[in-house]
C-alpha positions as MATLAB code, in Angstrom:
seq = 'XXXXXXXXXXXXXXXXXXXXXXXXXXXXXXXXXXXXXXXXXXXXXXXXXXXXXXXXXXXXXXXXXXXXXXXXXXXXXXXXXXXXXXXXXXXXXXXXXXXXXXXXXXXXXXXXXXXXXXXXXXXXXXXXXXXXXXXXXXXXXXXXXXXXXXXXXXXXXXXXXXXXXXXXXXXXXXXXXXXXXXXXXXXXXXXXXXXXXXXXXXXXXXXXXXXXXXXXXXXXXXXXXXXXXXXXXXXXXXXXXXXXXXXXXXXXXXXXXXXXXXXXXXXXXXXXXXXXXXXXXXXXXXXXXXXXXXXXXXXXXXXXXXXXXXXXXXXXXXXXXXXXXXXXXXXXXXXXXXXXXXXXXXXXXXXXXXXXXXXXXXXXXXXXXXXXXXXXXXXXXXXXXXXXXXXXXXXXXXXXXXXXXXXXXXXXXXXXXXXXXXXXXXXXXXXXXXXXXXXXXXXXXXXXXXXXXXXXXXXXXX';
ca = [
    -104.074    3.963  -40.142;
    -107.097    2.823  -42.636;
    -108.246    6.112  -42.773;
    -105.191    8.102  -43.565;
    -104.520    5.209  -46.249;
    -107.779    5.881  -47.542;
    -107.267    9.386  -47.621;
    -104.029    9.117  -49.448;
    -104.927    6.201  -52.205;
    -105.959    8.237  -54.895;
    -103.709   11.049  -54.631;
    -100.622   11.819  -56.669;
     -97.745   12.512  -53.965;
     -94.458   14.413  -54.035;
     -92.437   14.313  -51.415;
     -90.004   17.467  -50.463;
     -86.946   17.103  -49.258;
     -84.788   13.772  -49.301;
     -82.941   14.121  -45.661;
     -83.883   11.898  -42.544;
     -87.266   12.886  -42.445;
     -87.718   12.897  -46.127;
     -86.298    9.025  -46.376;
     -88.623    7.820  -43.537;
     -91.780    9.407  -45.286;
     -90.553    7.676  -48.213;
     -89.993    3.997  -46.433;
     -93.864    5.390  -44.997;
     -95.233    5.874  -48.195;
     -93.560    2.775  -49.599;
     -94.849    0.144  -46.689;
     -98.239    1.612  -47.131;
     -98.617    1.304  -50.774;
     -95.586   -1.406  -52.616;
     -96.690   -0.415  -56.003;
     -97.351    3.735  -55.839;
     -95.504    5.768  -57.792;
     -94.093    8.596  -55.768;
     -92.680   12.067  -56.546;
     -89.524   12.833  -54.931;
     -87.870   16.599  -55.330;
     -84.536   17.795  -53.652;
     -82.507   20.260  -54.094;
     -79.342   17.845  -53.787;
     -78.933   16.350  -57.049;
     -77.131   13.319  -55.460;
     -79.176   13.099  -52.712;
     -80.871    9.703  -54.014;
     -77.580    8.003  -54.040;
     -77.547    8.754  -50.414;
     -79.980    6.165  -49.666;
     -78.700    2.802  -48.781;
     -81.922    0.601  -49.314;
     -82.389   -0.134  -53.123;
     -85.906   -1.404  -52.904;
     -87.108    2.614  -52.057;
     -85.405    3.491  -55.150;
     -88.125    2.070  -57.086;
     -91.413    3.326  -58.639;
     -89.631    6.696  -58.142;
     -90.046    9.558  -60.116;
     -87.127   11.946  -59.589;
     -86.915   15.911  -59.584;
     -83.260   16.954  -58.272;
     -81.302   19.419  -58.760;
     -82.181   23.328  -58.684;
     -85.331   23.206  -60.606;
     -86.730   20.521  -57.831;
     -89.931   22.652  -57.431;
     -90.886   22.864  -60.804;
     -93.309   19.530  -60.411;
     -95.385   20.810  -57.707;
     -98.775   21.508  -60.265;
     -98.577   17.930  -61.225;
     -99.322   16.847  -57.778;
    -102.448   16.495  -55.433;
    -100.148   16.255  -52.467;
     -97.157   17.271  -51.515;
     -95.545   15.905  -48.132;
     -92.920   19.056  -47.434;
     -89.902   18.308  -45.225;
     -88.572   21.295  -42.536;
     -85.841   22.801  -44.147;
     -87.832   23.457  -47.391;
     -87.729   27.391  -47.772;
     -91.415   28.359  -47.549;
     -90.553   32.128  -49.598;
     -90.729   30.445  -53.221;
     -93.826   31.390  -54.923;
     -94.532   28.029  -56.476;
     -94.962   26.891  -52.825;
     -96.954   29.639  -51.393;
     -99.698   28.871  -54.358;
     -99.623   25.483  -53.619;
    -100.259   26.330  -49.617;
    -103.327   28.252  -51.010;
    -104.152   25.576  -52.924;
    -104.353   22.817  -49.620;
    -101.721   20.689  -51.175;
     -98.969   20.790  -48.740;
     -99.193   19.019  -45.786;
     -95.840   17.660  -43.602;
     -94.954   14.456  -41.946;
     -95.557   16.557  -38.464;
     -99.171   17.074  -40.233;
    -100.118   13.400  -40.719;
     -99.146   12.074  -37.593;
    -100.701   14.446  -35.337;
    -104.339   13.738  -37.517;
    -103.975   10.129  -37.525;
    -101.745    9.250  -34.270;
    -103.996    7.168  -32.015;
    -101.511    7.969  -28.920;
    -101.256   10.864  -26.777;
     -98.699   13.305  -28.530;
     -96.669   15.897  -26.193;
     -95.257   18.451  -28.265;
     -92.625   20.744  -27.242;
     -91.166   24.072  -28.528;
     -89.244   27.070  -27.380;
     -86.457   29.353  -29.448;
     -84.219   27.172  -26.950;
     -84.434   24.050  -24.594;
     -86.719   22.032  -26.253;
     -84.335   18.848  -26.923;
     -83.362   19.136  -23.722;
     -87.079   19.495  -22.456;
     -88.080   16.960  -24.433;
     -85.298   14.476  -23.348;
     -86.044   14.966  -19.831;
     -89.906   13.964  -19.987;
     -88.969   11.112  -21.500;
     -87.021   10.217  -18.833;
     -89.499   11.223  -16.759;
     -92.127    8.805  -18.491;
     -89.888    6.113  -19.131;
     -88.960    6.153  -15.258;
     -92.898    5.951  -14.450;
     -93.206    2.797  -16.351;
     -95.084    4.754  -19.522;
     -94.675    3.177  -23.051;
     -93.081    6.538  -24.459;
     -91.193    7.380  -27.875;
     -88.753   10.007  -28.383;
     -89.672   11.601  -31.872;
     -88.834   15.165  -34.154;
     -85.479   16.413  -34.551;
     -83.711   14.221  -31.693;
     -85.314   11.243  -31.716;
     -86.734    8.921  -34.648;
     -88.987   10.443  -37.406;
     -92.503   10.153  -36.582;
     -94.203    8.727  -39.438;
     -93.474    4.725  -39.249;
     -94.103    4.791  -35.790;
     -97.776    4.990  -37.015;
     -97.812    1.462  -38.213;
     -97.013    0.504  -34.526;
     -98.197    2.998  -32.439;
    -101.511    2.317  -30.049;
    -103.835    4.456  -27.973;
    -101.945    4.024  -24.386;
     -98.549    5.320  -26.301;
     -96.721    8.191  -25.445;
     -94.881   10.501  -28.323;
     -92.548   12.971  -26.865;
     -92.537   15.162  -30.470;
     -89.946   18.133  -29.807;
     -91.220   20.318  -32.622;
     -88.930   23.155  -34.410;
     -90.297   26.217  -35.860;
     -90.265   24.442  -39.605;
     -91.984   21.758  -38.451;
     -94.878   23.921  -36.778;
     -95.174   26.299  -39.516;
     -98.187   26.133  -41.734;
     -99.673   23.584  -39.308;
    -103.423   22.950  -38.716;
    -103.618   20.501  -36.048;
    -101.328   20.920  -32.572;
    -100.371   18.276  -30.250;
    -102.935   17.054  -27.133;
    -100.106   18.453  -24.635;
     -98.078   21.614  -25.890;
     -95.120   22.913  -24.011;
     -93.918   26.377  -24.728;
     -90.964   27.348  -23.002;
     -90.240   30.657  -24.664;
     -89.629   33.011  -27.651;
     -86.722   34.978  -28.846;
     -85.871   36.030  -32.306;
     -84.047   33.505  -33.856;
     -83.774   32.158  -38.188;
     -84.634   35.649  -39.453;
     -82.583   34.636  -42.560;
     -85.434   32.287  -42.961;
     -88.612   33.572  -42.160;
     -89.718   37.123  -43.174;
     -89.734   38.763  -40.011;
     -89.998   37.854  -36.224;
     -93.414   37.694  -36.416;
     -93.986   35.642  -38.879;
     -91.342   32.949  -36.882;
     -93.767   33.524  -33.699;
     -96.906   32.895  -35.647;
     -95.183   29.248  -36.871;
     -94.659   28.900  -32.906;
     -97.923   29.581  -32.108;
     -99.303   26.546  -34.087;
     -98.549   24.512  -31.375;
    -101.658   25.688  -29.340;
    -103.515   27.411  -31.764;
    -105.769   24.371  -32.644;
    -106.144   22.973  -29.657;
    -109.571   21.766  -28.095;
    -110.641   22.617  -24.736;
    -109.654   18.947  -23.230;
    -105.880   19.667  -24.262;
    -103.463   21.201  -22.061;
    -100.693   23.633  -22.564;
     -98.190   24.224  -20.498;
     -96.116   27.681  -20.944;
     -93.564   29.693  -19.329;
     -95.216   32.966  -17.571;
     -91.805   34.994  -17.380;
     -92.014   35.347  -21.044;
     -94.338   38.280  -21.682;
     -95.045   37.630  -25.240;
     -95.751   34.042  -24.426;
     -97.848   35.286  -21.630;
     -99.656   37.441  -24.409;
    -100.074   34.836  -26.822;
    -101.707   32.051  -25.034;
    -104.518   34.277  -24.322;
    -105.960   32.962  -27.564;
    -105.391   28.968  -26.575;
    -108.857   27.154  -25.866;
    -107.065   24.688  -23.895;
    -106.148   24.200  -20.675;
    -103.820   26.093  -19.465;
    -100.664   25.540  -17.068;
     -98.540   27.974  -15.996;
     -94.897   27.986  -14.665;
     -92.730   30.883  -13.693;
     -89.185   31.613  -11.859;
     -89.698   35.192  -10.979;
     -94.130   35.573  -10.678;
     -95.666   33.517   -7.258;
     -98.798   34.259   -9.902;
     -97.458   31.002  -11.616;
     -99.518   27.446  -10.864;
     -95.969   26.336  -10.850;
     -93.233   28.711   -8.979;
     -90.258   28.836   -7.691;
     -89.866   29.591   -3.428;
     -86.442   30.226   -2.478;
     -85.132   26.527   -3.936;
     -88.544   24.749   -3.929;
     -90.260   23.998   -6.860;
     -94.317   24.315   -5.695;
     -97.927   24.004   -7.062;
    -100.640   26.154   -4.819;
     -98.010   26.000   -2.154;
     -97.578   22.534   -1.919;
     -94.049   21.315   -2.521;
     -93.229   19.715   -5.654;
     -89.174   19.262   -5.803;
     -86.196   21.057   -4.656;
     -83.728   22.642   -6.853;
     -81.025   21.053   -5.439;
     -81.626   17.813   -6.859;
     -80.899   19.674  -10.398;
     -77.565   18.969  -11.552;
     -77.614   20.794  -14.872;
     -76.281   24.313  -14.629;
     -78.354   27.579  -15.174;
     -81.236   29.065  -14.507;
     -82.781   28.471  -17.982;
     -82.239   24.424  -17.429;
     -84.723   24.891  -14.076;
     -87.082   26.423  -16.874;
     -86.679   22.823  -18.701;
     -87.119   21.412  -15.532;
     -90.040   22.647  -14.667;
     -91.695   22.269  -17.427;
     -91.019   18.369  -17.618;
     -92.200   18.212  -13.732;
     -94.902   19.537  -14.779;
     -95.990   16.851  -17.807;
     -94.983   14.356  -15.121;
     -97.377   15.222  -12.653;
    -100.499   15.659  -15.434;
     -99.256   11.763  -16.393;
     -99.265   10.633  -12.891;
     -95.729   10.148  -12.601;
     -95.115    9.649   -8.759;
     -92.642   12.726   -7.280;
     -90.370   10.123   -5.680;
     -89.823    8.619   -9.817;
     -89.884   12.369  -10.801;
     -87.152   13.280   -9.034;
     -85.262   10.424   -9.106;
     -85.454   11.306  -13.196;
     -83.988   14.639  -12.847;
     -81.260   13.755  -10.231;
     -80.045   11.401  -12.981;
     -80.111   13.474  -16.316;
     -76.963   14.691  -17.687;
     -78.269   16.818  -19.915;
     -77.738   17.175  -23.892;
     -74.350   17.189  -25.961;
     -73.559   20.367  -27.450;
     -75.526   22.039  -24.586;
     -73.544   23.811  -21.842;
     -71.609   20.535  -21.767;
     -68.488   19.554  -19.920;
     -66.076   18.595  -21.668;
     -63.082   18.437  -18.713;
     -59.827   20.484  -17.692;
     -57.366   20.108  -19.850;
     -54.078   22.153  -19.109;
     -55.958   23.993  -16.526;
     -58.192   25.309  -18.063;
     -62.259   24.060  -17.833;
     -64.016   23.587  -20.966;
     -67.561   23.958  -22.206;
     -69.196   22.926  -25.454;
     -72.642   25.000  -25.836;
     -72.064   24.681  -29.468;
     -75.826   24.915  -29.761;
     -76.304   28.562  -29.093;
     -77.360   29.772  -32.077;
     -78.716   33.171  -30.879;
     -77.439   35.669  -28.590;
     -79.788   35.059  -25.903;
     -78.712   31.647  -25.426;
     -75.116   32.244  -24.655;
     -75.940   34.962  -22.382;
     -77.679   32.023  -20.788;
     -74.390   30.751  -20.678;
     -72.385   32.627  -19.493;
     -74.988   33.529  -16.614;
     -74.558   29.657  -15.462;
     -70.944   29.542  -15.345;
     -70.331   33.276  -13.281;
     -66.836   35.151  -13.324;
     -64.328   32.760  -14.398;
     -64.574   32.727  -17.838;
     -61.454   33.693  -19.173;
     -62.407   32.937  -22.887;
     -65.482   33.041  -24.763;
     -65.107   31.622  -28.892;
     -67.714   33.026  -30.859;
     -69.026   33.920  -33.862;
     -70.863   31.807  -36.925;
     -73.272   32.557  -39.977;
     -75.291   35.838  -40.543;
     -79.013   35.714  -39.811;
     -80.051   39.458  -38.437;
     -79.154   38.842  -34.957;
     -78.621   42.088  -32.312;
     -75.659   41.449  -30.425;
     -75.557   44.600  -28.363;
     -77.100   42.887  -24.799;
     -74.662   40.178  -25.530;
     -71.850   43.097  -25.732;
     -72.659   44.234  -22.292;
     -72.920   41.058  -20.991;
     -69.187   40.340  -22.343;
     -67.941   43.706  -20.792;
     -69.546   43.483  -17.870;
     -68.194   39.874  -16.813;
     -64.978   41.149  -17.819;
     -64.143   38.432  -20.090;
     -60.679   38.716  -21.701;
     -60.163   36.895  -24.198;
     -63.059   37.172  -27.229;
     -61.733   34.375  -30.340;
     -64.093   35.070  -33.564;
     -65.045   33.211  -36.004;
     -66.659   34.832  -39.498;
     -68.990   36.033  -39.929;
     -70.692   37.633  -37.182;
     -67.415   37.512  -35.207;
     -66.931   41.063  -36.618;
     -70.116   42.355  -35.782;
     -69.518   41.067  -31.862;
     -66.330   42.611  -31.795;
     -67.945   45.643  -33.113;
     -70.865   45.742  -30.326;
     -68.296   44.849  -27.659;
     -66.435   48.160  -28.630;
     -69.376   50.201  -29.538;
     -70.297   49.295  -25.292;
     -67.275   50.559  -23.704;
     -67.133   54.002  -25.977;
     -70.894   54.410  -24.738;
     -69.465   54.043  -21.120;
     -66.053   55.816  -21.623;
     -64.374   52.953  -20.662;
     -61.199   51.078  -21.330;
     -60.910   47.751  -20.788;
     -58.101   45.004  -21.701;
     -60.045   42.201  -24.224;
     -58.281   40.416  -26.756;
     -59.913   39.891  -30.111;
     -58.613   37.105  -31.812;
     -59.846   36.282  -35.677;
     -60.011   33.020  -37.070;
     -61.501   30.421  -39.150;
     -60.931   27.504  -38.118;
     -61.425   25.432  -34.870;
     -57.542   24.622  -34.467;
     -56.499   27.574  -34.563;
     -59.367   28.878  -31.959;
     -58.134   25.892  -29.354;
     -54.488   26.598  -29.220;
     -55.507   30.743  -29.074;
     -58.079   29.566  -25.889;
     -54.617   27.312  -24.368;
     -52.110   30.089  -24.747;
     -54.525   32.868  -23.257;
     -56.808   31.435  -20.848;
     -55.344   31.332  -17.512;
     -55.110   28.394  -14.937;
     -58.080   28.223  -13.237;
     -60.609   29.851  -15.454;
     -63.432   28.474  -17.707;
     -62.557   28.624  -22.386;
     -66.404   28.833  -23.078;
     -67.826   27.539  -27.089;
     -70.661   28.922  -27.296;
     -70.900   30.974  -30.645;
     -74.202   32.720  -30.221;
     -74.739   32.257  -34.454;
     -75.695   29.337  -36.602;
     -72.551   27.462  -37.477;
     -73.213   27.300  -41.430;
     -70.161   28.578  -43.505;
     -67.490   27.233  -41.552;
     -68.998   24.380  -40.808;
     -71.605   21.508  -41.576;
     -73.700   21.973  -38.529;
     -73.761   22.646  -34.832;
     -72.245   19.030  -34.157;
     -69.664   19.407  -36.265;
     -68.430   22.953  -34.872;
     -68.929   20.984  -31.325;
     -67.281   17.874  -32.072;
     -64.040   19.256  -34.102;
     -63.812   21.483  -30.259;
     -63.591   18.464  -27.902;
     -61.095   17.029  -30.481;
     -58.639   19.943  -30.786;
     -59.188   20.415  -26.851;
     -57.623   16.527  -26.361;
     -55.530   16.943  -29.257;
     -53.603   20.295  -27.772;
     -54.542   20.519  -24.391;
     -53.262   18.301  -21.706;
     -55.354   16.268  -19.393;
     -55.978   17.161  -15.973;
];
């Protein structure tokens, strides 16, 4: 901590971006120097009257509104939060400058824990909130941090060297990076916020970060099924793990419904209660950051019997008139509700899809629809169209005829009492939209929470 004070002193800092992580760099900043005047830029020009504490209000200097990145010359350092768009020019010349650093940045130099990072286009939260389970269960002093736990930053004023920070780390927060975390877990790649980045390979490259600076006493741990993952780590200097489902090339594999490591058995697959074969994937990977902690197996598996998994995540929500219901309001790309759909089989007599526009290919989701034979297809805009339009495009390709319905709408009432009237008895009404939820609505919690509500609202309990 006294050297990354003395490294910041005599700077002139902006911080970028006023949302959760934004506020705690700024209650950082503000315990570690009372009488500094800070920058602050967002885009949101009310965003300062979001904050509740006063006292961080002060010895402010405020850029809000559109022209928030007008300041950034003025500055020595700027402390960039995730969702900052890195295409602006002003903030590519200040990357080529060295000014921009991120909260992600400062705590991996100056954490004196040991920091396990985790990525993957999906299962990291749920990854990440199984080792800590894991950890917490073998009696570890562990903190759940990144975007499901607390920000990292203040944890530095407590943290010591036998700490554990469980960091699940999104593309944003990897991107640009120059320092990557003493255990990285990479559970796999798919495209996925092409409306953000430039192409896929510039989304990869911000995954890659966390391995690419590792030294040769680190460890990462990475899913061998993935072939471009399998590719990529080729370049790590660290150790490396392996894991696989499908290869008996893996350290860690998969016989019949054992989990082993050079053919000794680790854990059995029955003692999984979270559906689908991408959850063993999460599995396995926690196991596996168990056993390098020297978590017993007994604690291990008494960890995983007990997880529930994630909201928003292939989650129960219950029969109601019938009818069983799933919130996976957190598939954001196509790949992920194939997932889906994979873990739950034939009876899914309704699927509701459909969200914001971000380049996605929907065609192997198409013939994943057609070839379950699910019925009943409820769209939301505006890649509800474009589904609808890959679904058909399949069955002219196989001159075939099947009976789907394709229901439009645009709102989540309407898309409950549409799932009740057409889903029969028996079968499974499936959220899972394969799309970001922007445009309709706030976020992916919203989207999931306004479903369970309209389910208990319209739907009778069973």
């Amino acid at each position: 901590m006294l050297n990354l004070k003395k490294e910041l002193n005599p700077k002139k800092i902006l911080i970028l971006g006023l949302g959760k992580e934004g506020v705690d760099t700024l209650m950082f900043l503000r315990k570690l120097f009372p009488g500094k005047i800070l920058g602050v830029g967002d885009k949101d020009k009310n965003s300062k009257f979001k904050i509740k504490n006063l006292k961080l209000l002060r010895k402010v200097t405020w850029y809000l509104g559109r022209d928030y990145l007008k300041p950034l010359e003025q500055y020595d350092l700027i402390i960039k939060s995730p969702g900052i768009p890195v295409n602006n020019q002003a903030l590519k010349q200040a990357f080529r400058e060295g000014k921009i650093t991120s909260q992600t940045e400062l705590f991996l130099r100056h954490c004196p824990g040991k920091i396990i990072g985790i990525t993957g286009t999906k299962g990291k939260g749920t990854t990440s909130s199984l080792i800590y389970k894991i950890l917490k269960q073998g009696g570890k002093k562990v903190y759940l941090v990144g975007n499901i736990g607390k920000p990292a930053l203040s944890l530095l004023f407590k943290a010591k060297p036998k700490d554990i920070f469980v960091y699940e780390m999104s593309s944003h927060q990897l991107m640009n990076l120059r320092t990557s975390p003493n255990i990285a877990v990479f559970l796999n790649i798919y495209p996925a916020h092409l409306d953000y980045y430039r192409d896929f390979q510039e989304y990869f490259q911000a995954k890659k970060n966390i391995f690419l600076h590792q030294k040769s006493n680190d460890v990462l741990i990475y899913n061998k099924d993935d072939q471009l993952l399998k590719e990529a780590v080729k370049k790590a200097k660290s150790k490396k793990i392996s894991f696989s489902l499908k290869s008996q090339s893996g350290d860690y594999r998969l016989r019949q419904d054992l989990v082993v490591y050079h053919g000794k058995k680790m854990f059995h697959t029955a003692n999984c209660r979270l559906k689908g074969e991408f959850n063993l994937v999460n599995t396995m990977a926690a196991i596996i950051v168990g056993r390098i902690l020297n978590v017993p197996l007994a604690k291990i598996t008494n960890a995983v019997k007990n997880f529930k998994g994630m909201p928003y995540r292939l989650e129960f929500v219950g029969k109601y008139s019938g009818v069983d219901f799933y919130n996976d309001s957190l598939a954001t790309i196509p790949q992920a509700t194939i997932a889906a759909i994979e873990a739950l089989g034939d009876r899914i007599g309704a699927i509701i899809l459909g969200g914001f526009e971000s380049g996605l290919d929907y065609s192997k989701l198409a013939r994943v629809i057609a070839q379950r034979k699910i019925k009943n297809l409820i769209l939301f805009p505006t890649t509800g169209g474009k589904i609808a339009k890959a679904v058909k495009k399949y069955f002219r390709f196989n001159k075939s005829k099947k009976a789907i319905n394709y229901f439009f709408v645009n709102d989540m009432k309407e898309a409950i009492k549409l799932s009740l009237e057409n889903t029969e008895k028996g079968d499974i009404c499936l959220l899972s939209p394969a799309s970001p939820s922007f445009g309709v609505f706030k976020n992916y919690k919203e989207r999931g929470d306004l479903f369970k509500k309209y389910i208990k609202v319209y739907g009778k309990k069973n």
